[in-house]
Structures are given as C-alpha cells and as structure tokens.
N, C-alpha and C positions, 0 to 999 in steps of 0.2 A: 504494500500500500504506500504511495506515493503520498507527498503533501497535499496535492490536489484532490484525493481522493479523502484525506483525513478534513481540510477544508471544505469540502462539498456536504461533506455527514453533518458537520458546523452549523452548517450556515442552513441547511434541510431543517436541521432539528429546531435551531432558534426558528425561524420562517414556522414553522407549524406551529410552536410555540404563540409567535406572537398575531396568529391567526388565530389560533384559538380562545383568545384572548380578547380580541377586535371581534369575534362572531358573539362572546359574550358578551361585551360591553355595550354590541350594536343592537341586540335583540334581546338583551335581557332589561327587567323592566325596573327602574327605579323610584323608590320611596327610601325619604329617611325619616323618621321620627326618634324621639330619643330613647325610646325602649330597646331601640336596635342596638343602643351603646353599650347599652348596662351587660354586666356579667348575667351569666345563665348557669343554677347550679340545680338540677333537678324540679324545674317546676318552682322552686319555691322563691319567692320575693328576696331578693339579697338588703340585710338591715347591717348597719354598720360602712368601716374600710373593708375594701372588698378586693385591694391589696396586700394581701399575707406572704410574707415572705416562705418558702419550703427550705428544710435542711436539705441541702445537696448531696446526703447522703441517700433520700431514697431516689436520688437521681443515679448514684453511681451504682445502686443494687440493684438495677434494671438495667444499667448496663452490664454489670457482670451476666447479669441469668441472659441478654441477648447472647454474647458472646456461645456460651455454654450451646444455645439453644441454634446458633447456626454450627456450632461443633458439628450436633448431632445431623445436619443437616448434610453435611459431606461426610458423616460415615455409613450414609445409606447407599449413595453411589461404590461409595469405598468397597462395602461387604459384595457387592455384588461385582466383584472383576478381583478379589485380591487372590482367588486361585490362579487366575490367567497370567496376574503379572507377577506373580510369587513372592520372592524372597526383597522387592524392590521396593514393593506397596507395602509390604509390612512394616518396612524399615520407616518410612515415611511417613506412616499414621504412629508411630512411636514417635518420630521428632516434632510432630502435629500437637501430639496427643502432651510430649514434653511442654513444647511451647507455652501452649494454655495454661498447665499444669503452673510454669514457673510464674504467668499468670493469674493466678488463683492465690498463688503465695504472697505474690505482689500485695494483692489487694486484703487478703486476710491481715498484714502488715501495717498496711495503711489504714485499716479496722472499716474497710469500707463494706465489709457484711456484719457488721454489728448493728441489731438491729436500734434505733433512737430509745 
C-alpha cells in the first residue's frame, strides 16, 4: 500500500464522516428548551449540584476487567489453530498471557483493584 492508497482511505473515511453529519444536521429536526440541558439520571428530577466529582479508581477497574475481557477475546481464535501451529502458538499465548499477567501486578501495586 502506497501513500496514495493510505490517503484515499483518509480522506473516504473523513468524507462519509462528514456527510453523515451534514445529512443529520440537514434533516434532523430542531428544538431546544432547557430541559434538554439538564442531567438525566433514571427518570427522576435531578435536586441539588448535579456535578459530582467520581474517584478514578472505579474508572481504572473497568479498565483493568476490559483488558482481561479482550484477553479472552483472542484466546478463542487462539484455541482453535494452536494444534496446527504447534509449538509456536503456545509459546506466544504464554508471553501474551505473561504480558497481562505483569499487568495485573502493575495494577494490584498501584491498588487500582481495591475496591473504594
């Protein structure tokens, strides 16, 4: 693949992008009133600041369980060819499997799965 070939994909993807964008702004219909602004937490009326700041920590335990949870995501392709490629694939979903692991240590250090 050429540059022109990696610029064509570019500029395709932006272009439909910003067509799709132009088809909703053109034929989508508008109203604003101020209830549109307000926060929405289940139905129920927001009384109070309705700015609350969250500890970042239930942000970084969500990211650990994605991590984990595309692990298992490429070990389903894995199981299903690691006869074929033998001794090669093995070796590879161990330094995978290492990886995350040292991973995992990271984060348990950083006490980022403690829960608040």
């Amino acid at each position: 693949m050429g540059i022109a070939s990696i610029l064509t994909m570019l500029l395709t993807g932006i272009g439909f992008a910003l067509i799709a964008i132009g088809i909703g702004k053109g034929f989508g219909m508008h109203s604003w009133n101020p209830q549109k602004g307000e926060p929405y937490e289940c139905g129920i009326p927001t009384e109070g600041v309705t700015w609350v700041q969250f500890n970042v920590g239930y942000y970084l335990f969500s990211l650990v369980y994605l991590v984990f949870d595309v692990e298992i995501v490429f070990l389903f392709p894995w199981a299903t060819v690691v006869k074929e490629m033998g001794m090669f694939a093995f070796v590879e979903i161990i330094l995978f499997s290492l990886f995350l692991f040292m991973g995992l240590l990271y984060a348990f250090k950083k006490k980022a799965l403690s829960w608040m």
